[in-house]
C-alpha positions as CSV (number, residue, x, y, z in Angstrom):
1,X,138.5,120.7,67.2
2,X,137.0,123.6,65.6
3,X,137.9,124.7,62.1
4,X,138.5,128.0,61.4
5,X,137.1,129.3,58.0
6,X,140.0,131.3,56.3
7,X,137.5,131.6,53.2
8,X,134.6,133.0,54.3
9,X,134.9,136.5,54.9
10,X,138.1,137.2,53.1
11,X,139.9,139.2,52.6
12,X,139.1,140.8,56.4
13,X,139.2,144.6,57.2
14,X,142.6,146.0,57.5
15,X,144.3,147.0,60.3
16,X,147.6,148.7,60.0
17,X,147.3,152.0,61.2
18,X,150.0,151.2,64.0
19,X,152.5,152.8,66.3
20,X,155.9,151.1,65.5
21,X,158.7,151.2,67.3
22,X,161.1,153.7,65.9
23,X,164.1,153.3,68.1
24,X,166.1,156.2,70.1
25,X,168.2,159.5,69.0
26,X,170.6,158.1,71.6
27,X,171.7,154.5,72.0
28,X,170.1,153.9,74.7
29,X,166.6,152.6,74.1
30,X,165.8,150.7,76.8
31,X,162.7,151.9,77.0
32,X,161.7,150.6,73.8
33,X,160.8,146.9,73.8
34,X,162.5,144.3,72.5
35,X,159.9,143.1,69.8
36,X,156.8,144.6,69.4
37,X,153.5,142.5,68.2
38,X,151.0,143.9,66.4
39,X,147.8,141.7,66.2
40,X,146.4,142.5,62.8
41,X,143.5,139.7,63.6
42,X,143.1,137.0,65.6
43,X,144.8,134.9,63.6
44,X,147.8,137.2,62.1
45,X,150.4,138.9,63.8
46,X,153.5,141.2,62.9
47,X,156.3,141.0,64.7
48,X,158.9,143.7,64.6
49,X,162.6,143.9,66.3
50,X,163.6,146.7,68.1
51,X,166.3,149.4,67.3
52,X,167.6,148.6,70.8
53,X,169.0,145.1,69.3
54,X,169.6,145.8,65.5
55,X,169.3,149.2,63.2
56,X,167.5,147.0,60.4
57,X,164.7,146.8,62.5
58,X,163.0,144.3,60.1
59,X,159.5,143.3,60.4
60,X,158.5,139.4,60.6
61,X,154.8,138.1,59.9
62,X,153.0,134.9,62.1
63,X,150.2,133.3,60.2
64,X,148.1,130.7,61.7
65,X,146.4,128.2,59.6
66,X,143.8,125.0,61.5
67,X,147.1,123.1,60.9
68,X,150.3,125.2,61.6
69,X,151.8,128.7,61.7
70,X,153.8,130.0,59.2
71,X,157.0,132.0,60.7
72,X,157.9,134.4,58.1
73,X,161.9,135.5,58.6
74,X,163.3,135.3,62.1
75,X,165.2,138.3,62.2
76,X,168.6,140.3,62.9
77,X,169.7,139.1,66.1
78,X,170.6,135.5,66.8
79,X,171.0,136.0,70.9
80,X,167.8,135.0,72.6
81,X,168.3,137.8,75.6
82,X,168.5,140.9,73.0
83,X,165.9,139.5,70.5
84,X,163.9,137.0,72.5
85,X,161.5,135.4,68.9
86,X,161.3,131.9,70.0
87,X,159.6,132.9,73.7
88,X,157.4,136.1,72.3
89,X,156.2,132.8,68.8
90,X,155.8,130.6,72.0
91,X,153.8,133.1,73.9
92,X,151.1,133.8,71.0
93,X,151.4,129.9,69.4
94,X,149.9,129.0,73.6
95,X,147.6,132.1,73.3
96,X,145.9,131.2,70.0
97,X,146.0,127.4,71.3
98,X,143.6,128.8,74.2
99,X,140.9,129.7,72.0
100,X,141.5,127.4,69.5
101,X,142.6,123.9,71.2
102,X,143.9,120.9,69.2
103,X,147.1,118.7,69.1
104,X,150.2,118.5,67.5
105,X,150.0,122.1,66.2
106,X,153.0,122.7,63.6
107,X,155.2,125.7,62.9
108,X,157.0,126.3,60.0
109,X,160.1,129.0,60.1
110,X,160.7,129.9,56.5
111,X,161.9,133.3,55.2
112,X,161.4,135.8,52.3
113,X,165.0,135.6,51.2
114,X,168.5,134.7,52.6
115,X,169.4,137.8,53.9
116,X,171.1,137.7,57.4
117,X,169.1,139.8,58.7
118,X,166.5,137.8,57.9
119,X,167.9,134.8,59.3
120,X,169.6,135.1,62.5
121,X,166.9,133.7,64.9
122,X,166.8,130.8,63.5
123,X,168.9,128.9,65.6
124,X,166.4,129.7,68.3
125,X,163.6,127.1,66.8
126,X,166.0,124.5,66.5
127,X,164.8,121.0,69.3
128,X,161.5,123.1,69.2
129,X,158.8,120.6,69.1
130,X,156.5,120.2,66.0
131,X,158.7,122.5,64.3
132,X,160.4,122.7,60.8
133,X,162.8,125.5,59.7
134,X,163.4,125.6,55.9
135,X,166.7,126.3,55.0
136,X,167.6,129.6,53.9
137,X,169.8,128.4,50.3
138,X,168.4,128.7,47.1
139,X,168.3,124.9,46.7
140,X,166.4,124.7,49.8
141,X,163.7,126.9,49.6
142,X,162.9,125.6,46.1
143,X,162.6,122.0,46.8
144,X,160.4,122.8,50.2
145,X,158.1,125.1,47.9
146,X,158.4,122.5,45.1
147,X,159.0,125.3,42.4
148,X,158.8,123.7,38.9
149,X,160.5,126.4,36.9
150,X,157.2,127.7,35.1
151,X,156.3,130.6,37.0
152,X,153.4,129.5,38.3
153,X,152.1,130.2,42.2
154,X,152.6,126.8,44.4
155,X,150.1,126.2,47.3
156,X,151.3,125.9,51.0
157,X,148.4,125.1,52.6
158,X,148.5,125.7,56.6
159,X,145.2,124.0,57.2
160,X,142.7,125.8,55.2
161,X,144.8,128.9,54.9
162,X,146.3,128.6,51.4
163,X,149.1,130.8,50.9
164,X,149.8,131.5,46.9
165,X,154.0,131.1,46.7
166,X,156.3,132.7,43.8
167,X,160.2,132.5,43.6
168,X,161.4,136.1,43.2
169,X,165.2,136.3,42.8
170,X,167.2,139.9,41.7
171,X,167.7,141.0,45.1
172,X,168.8,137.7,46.5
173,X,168.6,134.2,44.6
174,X,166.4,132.6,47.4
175,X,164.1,135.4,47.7
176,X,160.1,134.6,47.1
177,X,156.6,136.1,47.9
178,X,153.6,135.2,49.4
179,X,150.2,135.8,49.1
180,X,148.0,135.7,51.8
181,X,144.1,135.1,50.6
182,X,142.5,135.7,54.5
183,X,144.9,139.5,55.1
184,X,145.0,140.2,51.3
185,X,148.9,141.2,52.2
186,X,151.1,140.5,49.6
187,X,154.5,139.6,51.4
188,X,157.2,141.1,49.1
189,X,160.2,141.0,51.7
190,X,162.8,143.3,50.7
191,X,162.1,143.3,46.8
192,X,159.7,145.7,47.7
193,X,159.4,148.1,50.6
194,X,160.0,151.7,51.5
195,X,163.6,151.9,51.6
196,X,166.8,150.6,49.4
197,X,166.2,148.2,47.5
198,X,169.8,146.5,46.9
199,X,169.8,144.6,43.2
200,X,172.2,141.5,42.9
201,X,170.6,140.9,39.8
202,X,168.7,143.2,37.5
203,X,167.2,141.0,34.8
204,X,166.1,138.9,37.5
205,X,165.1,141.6,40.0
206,X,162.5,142.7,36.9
207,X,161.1,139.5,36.0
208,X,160.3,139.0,39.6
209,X,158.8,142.5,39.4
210,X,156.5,141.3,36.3
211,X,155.5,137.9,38.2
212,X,154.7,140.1,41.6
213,X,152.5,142.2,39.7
214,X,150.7,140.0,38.0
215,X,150.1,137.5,41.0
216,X,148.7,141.0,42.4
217,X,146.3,141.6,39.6
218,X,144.0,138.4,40.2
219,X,144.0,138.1,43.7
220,X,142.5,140.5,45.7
221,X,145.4,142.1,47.5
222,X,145.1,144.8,50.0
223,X,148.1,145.8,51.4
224,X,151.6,144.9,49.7
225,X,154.3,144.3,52.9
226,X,158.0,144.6,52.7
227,X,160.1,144.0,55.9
228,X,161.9,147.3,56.5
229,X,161.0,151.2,56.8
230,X,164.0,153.1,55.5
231,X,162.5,156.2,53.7
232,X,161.0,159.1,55.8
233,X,157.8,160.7,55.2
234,X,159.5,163.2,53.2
235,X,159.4,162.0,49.2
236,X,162.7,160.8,48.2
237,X,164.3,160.8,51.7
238,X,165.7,158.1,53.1
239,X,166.8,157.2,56.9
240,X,170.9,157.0,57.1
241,X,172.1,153.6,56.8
242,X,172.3,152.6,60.3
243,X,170.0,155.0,61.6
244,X,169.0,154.3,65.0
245,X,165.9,157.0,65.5
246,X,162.6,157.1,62.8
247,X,160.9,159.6,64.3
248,X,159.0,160.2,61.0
249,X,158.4,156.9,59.5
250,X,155.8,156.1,56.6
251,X,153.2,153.9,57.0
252,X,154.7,150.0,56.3
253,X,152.0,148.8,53.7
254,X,152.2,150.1,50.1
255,X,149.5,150.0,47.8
256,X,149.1,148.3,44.1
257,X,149.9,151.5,42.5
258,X,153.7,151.9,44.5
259,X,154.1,148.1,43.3
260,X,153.6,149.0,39.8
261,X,155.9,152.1,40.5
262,X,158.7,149.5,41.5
263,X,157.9,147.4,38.4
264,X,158.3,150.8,36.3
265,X,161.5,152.3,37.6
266,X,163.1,149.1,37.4
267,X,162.4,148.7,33.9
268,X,163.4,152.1,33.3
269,X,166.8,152.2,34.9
270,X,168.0,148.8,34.2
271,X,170.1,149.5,31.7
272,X,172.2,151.9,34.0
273,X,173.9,151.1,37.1
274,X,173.9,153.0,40.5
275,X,171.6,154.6,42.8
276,X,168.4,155.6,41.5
277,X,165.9,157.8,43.8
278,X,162.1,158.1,43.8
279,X,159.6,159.3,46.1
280,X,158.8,156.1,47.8
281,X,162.3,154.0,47.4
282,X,165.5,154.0,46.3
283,X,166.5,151.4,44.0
284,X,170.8,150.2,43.9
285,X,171.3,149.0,40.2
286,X,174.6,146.4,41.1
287,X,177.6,147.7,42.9
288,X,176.9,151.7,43.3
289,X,180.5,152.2,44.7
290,X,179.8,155.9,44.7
291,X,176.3,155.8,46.7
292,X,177.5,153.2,48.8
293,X,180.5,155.6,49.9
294,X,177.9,158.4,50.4
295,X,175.8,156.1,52.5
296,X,178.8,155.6,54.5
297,X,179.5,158.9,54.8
298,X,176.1,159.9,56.0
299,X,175.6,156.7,58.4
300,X,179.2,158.4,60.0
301,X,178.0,162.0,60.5
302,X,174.4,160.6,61.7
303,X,177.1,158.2,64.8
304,X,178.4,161.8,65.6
305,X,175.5,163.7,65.9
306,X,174.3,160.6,68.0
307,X,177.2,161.2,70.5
């Protein structure tokens, strides 16, 4: 076996300027595949699910380490014939196997946060071989991770590909992020992406903020990656909820600077509840009965225009 050096050379050269998948103005996208792979390098790929099988169209991340793959969120869809994960994960884990031979090579399905949609494949792992799913509770993802309380980053090491690990509840209690020293991509799940950004918990949602941010100032992060694109390339507009057609989606990464800009409205509206709108996301401060309803009305007149 020979071992891949995820040190040397990192962070390597970006590559995100992608295509995605953006779904149908009708509901028939079958034209559209299922999942689309993008191969950022050799050994890191981004998964995303089609409109075709779920409007959250959420993105997933596979990292291979000398040791194991990471599985990062399995998506929307549980049924293997609309959202087939397990055979497109099988298809690049025997791909990357090719050119890089050696036995009992792991996987490890874990998940940004509990989320359903973040969640629903994961019944399709389960019997795989050399596999181990992490549960998606709170309880669960801590004592895998072995957080200690303190705050400080824990090390998952995937075989000389050591990912920096930080529990980051407010928009779900089980939510963390990663850091990925070889892509510089700091994996923030759906604390932080261009879209909604649904608070459960706002003293916690900013902490997290504070912890993400300063994880990001010493370590050389290039790219910060949510798991959804909800917001057009218009400032301040967002997709309906439910939309089944981005035609003019922003790019997926986000820069230092929009993380900060997350850290800073939060702090600045936390003291007031509701929907909040900025140029690159939209944050929900608890309940927001009244934007909710408006995002219902608007996901209902986007259905009839669909028609």
């Amino acid at each position: 076996m020979t071992a891949v050096d995820f040190v040397a050379g990192a962070p390597v050269t970006p590559n995100l300027d992608v295509n995605w998948i953006h779904g149908s103005r009708s509901r028939n996208a079958a034209a559209e595949p299922l999942i689309q792979v993008h191969r950022h390098d050799e050994h890191s790929f981004i998964p995303r699910q089609s409109k075709a099988s779920s409007y959250e169209a959420p993105f997933l991340y596979l990292l291979f380490g000398n040791s194991r793959a990471l599985l990062l969120d399995t998506g929307a869809t549980a049924d293997p014939t609309r959202f087939p994960l397990r055979a497109t994960v099988d298809s690049i884990v025997v791909q990357w196997l090719a050119a890089h031979p050696r036995a009992g090579y792991g996987l490890v399905v874990a998940h940004t946060h509990g989320h359903g949609d973040h969640i629903a494949g994961d019944g399709q792992f389960a019997g795989r071989p050399d596999t181990e799913v992490v549960g998606a509770a709170a309880a669960a993802v801590c004592g895998w991770f072995g957080f200690t309380g303190d705050c400080v980053p824990v090390n998952v090491d995937l075989g000389g590909r050591v990912l920096d690990v930080i529990p980051t509840p407010g928009h779900q209690e089980a939510a963390v992020t990663i850091f990925d020293p070889w892509t510089g991509w700091l994996l923030t799940g759906d604390t932080v992406y261009r879209g909604r950004l649904y608070v459960e918990d706002m003293a916690a949602f900013s902490a997290s903020l504070d912890l993400m941010v300063d994880l990001a100032r010493t370590r050389p992060v290039t790219s910060v990656m949510g798991c959804h694109i909800e917001m057009t390339n218009r400032a301040g507009h967002d997709y309906p909820l439910g939309t089944l057609f981005h035609p003019d989606e922003p790019p997926l990464q986000m820069s230092l600077r929009q993380l900060a800009g997350v850290r800073e409205a939060a702090h600045a509206v936390a003291a007031r509840p509701g929907g909040h709108r900025f140029d690159d996301f939209i944050i929900f401060n608890g309940p927001c009965r009244a934007a909710f309803i408006r995002q219902r009305l608007r996901r209902l007149g986007n259905r009839l225009r669909a028609r």
